[in-house]
C-alpha positions in Angstrom: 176.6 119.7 -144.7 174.6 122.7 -145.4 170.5 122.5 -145.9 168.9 126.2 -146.3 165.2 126.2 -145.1 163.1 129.3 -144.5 165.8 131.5 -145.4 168.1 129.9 -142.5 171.3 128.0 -143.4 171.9 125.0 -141.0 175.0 123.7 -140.8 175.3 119.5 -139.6 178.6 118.5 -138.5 180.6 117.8 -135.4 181.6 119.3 -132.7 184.0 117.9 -130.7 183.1 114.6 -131.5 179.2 115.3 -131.6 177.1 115.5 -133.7 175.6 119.0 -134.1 173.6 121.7 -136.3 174.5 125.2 -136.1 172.3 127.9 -137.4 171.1 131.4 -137.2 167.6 132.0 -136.5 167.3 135.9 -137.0 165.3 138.8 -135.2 162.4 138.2 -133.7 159.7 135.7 -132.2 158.6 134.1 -134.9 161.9 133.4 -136.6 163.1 131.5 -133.6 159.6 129.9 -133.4 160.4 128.2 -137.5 164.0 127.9 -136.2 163.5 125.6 -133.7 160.6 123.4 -135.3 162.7 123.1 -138.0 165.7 121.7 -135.8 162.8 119.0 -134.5 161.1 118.1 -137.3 164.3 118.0 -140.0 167.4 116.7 -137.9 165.7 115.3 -134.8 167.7 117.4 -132.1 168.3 116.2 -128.9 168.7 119.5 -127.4 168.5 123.1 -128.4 171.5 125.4 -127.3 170.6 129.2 -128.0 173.1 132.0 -127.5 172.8 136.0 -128.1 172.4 139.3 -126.6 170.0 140.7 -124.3 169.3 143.7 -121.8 170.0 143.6 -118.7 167.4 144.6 -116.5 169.3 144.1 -113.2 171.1 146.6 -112.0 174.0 143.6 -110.4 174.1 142.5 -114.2 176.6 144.7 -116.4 177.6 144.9 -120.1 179.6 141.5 -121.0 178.5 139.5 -118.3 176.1 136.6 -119.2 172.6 135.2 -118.4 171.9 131.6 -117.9 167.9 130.6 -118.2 166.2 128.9 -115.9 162.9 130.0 -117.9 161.6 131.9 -120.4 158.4 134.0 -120.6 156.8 136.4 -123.8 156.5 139.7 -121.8 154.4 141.2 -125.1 151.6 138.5 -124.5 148.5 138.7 -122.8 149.2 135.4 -121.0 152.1 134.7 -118.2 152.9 130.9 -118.9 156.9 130.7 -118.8 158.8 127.3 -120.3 161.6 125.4 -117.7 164.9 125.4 -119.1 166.5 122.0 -118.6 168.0 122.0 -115.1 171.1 120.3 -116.0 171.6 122.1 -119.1 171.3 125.4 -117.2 173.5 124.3 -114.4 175.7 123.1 -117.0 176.0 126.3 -118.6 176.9 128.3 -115.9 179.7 126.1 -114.4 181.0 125.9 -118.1 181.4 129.6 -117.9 182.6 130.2 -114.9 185.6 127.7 -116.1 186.2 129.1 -119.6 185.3 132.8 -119.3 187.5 134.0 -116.4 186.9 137.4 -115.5 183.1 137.2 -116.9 180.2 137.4 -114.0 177.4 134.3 -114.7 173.5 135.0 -113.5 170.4 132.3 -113.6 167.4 133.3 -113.8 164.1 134.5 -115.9 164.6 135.7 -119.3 161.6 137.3 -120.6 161.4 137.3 -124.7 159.2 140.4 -127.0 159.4 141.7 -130.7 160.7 145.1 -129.3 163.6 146.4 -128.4 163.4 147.8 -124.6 165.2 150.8 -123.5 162.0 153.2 -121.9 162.3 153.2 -118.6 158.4 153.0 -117.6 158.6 149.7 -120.0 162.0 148.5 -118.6 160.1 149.2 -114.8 156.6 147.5 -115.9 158.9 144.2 -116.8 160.6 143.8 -113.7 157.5 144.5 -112.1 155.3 142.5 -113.6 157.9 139.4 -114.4 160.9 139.5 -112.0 163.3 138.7 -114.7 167.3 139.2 -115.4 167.4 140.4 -119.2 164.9 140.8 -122.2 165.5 139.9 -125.3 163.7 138.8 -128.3 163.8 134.9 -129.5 164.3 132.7 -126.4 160.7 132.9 -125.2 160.0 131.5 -128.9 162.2 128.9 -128.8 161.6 127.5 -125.2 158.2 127.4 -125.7 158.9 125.1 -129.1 161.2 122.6 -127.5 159.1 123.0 -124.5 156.3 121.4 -127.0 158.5 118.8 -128.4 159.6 117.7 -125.3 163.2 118.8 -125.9 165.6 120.0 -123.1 166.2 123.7 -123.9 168.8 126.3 -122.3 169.2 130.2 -123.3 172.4 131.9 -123.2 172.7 136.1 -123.7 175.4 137.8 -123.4 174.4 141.8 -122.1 175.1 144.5 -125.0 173.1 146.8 -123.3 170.8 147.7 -119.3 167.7 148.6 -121.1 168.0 152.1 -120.5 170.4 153.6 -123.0 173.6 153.7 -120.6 175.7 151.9 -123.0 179.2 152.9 -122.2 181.1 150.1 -124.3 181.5 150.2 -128.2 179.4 147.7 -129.2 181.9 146.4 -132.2 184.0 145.6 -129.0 181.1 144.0 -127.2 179.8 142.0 -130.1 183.6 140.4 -130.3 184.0 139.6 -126.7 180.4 138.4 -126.5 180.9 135.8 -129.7 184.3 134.6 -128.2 182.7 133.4 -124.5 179.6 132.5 -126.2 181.7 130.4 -128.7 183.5 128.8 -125.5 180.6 128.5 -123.6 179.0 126.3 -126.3 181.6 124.2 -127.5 182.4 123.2 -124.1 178.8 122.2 -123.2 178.2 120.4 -125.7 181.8 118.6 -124.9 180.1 117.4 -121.7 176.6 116.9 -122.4 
C-alpha cells in the first residue's frame, strides 16, 4: 500500500516476511523530524531504520565505507543533548554488514546531524572538536531525537559520499550505486533478524 502525507510517499508491505514501511524523508532536519512522527503516530512502528550518506570526519573512515550510530547529536544547536541508538539494533547493524558487504570497512560511533552541508575545514575541525563524532550529516539527529521521544528503538546508517573537505576522488554516480546496494543489504537483512 501506498499513503502520501506531507509530501512523503510511504510504502506498507513486507519484507522478508515483516511487516514494514518504507519511505523517503528528504533534506533536512525537519523533514526527518515529520518523517518519523508520522511513522509513530500513522503505522505504529516498532523501530525506525534510517539509511543515507554522510561526511566522514575521520580520517580512518573513507568514501564507501559505512557508519553505524551509537548516538546522534544536532551540531547547529545551542544545546549538546545526544539520543542512544538502540544497542542491539546498532550492534546488529554492523555484524549485518560485515556479513553482507564484504570488502566494505564498518565504524560505530557519534553521528552528529545540521541543515548544512560541511566541507570548511575550520567548521569540519570545530565538530570534531567540540563533538568527537565519525560523520555529519543532516536528518539522523532529527530522527533519533523523535523515536528517542516516542520511546522507539532507533539506529542510523550512512554510507560516506564524501570526508568533509572536498577530497572527493570517486564519481559520485558510482558512489551513490554502491552505497544504495550495501545499504539495501544492510537493511533487508536486519530487519530479517530483528
Amino acid at each position: 500500500e501506498v499513503h502520501s502525507k506531507a509530501s512523503m510517499d510511504f510504502y506498507k508491505g513486507f519484507l522478508n516476511g515483516k511487516e514494514a514501511v518504507v519511505v523517503r524523508s528528504g533534506i533536512g532536519k525537519v523533514n526527518a523530524g515529520i518523517c518519523t512522527q508520522i511513522l509513530v503516530d500513522d503505522y505504529e512502528v516498532d523501530a525506525v531504520i534510517n539509511t543515507g550518506i554522510a561526511g566522514s570526519l575521520d580520517a580512518q573512515i573513507d568514501i564507501g565505507d559505512i557508519v553505524v550510530s551509537t548516538d546522534v547529536l544536532q551540531h547547529d544547536m545551542d544545546g549538546t543533548l545526544s539520543f542512544p541508538a538502540d544497542d542491539r539494533m546498532s550492534s546488529l547493524a554492523k555484524s549485518v554488514c560485515e556479513k553482507v558487504n564484504e570488502g566494505v570497512k564498518v565504524f560505530s560511533g557519534r553521528i552528529v546531524s545540521g541543515d548544512q552541508f560541511i566541507c570548511d575545514k575550520e567548521v569540519k575541525d570545530r565538530l570534531v572538536e567540540n563533538f568527537h563524532p565519525l560523520c555529519t550529516e543532516m536528518e539522523g539527529a532529527a530522527i533519533g531525537q523523535a523515536a528517542y521521544l516516542n520511546e522507539i528503538p532507533f539506529v542510523i546508517l550512512r554510507a560516506i559520499s564524501d570526508k568533509a573537505d572536498g577530497s572527493a576522488h570517486m564519481d559520485y554516480a558510482e558512489f551513490e550505486m554502491a552505497a544504495i546496494e550495501h545499504s539495501v543489504k544492510l537493511t533487508v537483512r536486519m530487519i530479517q533478524e530483528l
